[in-house]
C-alpha positions in Angstrom: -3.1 -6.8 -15.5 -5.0 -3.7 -14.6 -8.8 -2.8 -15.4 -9.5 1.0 -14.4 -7.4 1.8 -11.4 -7.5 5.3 -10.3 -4.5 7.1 -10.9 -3.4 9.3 -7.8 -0.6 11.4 -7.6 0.8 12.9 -4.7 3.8 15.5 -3.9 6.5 12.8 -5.1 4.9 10.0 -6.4 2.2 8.9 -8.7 0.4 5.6 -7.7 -1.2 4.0 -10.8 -2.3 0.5 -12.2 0.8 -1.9 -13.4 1.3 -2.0 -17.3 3.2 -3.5 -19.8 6.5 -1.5 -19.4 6.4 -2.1 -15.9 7.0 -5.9 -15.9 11.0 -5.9 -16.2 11.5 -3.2 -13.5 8.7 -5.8 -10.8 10.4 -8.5 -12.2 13.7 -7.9 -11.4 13.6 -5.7 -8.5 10.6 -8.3 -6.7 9.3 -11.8 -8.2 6.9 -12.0 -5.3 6.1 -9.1 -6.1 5.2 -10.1 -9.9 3.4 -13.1 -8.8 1.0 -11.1 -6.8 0.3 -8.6 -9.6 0.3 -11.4 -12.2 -2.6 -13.0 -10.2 -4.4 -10.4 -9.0 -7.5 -8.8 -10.5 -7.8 -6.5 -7.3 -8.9 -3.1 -8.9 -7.3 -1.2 -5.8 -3.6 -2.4 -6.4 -0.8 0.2 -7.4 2.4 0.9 -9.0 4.5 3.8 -7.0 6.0 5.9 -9.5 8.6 8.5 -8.7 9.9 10.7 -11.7 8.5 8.1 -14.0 10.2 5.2 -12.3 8.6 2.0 -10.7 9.8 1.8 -7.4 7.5 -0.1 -5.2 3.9 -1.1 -4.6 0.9 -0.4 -2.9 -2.8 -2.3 -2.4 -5.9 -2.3 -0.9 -7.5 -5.9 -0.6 -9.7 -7.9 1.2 -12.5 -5.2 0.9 -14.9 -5.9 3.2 -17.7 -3.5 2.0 -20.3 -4.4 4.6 -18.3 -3.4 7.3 -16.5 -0.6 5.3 -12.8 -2.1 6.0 -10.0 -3.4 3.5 -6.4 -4.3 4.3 -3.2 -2.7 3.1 0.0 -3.9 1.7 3.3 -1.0 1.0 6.6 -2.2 -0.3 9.0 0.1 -1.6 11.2 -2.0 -3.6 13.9 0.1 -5.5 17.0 0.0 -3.0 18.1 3.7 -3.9 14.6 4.7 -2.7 14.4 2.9 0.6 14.1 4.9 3.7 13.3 8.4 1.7 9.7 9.0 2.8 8.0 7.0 -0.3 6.2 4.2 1.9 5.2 6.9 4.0 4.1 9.0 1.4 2.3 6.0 -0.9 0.3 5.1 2.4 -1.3 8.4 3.3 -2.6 8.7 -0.5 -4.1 5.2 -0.1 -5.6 6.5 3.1 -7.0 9.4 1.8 -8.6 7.5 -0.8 -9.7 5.1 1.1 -11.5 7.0 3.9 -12.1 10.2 1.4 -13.2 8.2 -1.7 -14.0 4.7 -0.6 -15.4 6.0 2.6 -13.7 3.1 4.5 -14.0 3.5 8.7 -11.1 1.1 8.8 -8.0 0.0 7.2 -5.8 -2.6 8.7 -2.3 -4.2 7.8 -0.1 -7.7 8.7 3.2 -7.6 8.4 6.1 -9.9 9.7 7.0 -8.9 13.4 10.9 -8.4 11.9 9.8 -6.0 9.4 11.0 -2.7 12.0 11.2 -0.5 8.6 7.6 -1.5 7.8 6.1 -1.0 11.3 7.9 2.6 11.5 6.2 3.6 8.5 2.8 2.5 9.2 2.6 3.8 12.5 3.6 7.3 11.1 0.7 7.1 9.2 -1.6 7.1 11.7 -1.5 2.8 12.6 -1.8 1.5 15.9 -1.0 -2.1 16.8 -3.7 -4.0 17.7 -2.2 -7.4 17.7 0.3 -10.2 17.0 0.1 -13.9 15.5 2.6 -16.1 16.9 4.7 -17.9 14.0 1.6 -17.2 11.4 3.8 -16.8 8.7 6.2 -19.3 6.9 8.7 -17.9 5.0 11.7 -19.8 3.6 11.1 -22.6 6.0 10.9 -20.5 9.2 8.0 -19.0 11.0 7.7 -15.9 12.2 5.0 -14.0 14.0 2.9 -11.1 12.2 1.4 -7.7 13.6 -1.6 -7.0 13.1 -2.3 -2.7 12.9 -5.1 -0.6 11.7 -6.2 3.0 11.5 -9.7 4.0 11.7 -11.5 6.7 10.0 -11.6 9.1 13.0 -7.7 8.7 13.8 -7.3 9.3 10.0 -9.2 12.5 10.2 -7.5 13.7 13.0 -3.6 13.0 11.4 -4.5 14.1 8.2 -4.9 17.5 8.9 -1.5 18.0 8.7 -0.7 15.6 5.7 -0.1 17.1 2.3 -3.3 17.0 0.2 -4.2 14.5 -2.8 -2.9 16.5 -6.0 -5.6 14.6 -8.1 -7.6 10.9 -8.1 -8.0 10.2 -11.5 -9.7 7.3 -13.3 -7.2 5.0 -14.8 -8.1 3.4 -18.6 -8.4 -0.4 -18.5 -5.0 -2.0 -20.1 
């Protein structure tokens, strides 16, 4: 499932490739979830941890490396640790890795135009809406329309200021 991730760990949470032991916890709490970790040999995908605890996930994809961009995904799944800050938290250690590490200029995100808890978090993090797709996404029969944000390196530089720092980026072993 994973092949050297880096581990980063933040003030609360610890983002880290998927293993073994994690699979009852996605399972249960998200099979979409599972399916996209099952599939996907994206080395910049992420379990968030919290006091050793899976409770969401995060990913960069669609790295674009000639144009220094990727996409981002977020989904805190664990509904005791919805609206605490974890999203939020999870997205500004992707960002820093991504603009610090990576040395993306941009990062974008989709998400469904319903999804109010989703849109709040990004834009916290430094997201701006640059978009919308009208009914580009079927879900259970239905369409619905999908926003398209991104941040950019210098916006990122200019939030992150006041942002709490990466603890430590690690290498992650291969499992």
């Amino acid at each position: 499932m994973t092949s050297r991730i880096p581990v980063i760990i933040g003030p609360r949470v610890v983002l880290r490739g998927p293993e073994p032991r994690d699979v009852p916890d996605i399972r249960r709490l998200s099979e979409a979830l599972w399916q996209r970790l099952a599939v996907d040999s994206n080395p910049q995908h992420w379990v968030i941890e919290l006091g050793g605890a899976f409770v969401g996930a995060a990913r960069l994809h669609a790295l674009k490396e000639s144009d220094r961009r990727a996409r981002y995904a977020v989904s805190i799944v664990s509904p005791p640790h919805i609206g605490h800050g974890l999203g939020a938290e999870a997205t500004r250690l992707v960002l820093a890795y991504a603009f610090e590490v990576l040395r993306l200029h941009r990062v974008e995100a989709r998400l469904l135009a319903g999804n109010q808890r989703g849109l709040a978090c990004l834009r916290t993090c430094g997201f701006t809406q640059e978009g919308r797709e009208r009914e580009s996404a079927l879900v259970d029969g239905d369409w619905h329309d999908e926003v398209v944000l991104g941040v950019l390196e210098h916006e990122y530089r200019r939030l992150s200021g006041s942002w709490p720092k990466l603890a430590a980026v690690r290498q992650g072993s291969g499992t």
